[in-house]
N, C-alpha and C positions, 0 to 999 in steps of 0.2 A: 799210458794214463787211463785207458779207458780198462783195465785187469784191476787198478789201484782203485779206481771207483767199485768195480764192481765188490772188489773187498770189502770196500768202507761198507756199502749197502748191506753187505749179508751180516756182517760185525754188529749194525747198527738195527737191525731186525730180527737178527736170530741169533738166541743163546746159543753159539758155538767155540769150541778150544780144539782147536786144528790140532794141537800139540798133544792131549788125550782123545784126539776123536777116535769113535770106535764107529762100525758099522752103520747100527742106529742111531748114531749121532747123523751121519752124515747122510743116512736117509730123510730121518727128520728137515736135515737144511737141504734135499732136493726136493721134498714132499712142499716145503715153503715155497720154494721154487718152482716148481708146474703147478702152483694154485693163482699165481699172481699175473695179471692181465698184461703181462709182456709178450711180445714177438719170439716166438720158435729163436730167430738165431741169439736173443735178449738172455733167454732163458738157455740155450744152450753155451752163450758162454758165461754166465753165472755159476753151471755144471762146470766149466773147464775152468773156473777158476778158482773153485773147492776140490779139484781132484790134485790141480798144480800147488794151492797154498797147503794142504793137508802132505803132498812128495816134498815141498822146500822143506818144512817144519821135521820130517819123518829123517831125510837125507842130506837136507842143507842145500840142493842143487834141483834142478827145474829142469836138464838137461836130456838129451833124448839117451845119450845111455842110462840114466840114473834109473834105478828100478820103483815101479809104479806101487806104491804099497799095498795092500792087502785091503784096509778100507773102502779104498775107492776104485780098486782096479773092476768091478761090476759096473760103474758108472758109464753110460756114454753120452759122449760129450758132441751134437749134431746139431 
């Protein structure tokens, strides 16, 4: 529940399409993300859950073998 919220939030504040994101798309929705007065881990899983919806949308799967895509594999998620 709390990954499906955090979706809602970034959906509902930042022009983002997981489905064409490119690089600086998705720097852009981190750069949104470390500007905003959340908690380190708030803000780190808001990171992991643009890296995980941008792999479903890319792959279909969210799973540990599924490969990290290209977007967002710079991203870490702590």
């Amino acid at each position: 529940m709390k990954y499906a919220n955090h979706a809602f939030a970034l959906m509902r504040n930042v022009v983002f399409d997981p489905v064409k994101a490119t690089r600086s798309d998705v720097e852009r929705v981190v750069a949104w993300i470390n500007g905003q007065p959340y908690k380190s881990s708030t803000k780190g899983d808001l990171r992991l859950t643009v890296r995980k919806l941008v792999q479903y949308v890319k792959f279909g799967s969210c799973g540990k073998k599924t490969p990290i895509p290209v977007e967002v594999s710079w991203l870490l998620v702590k």
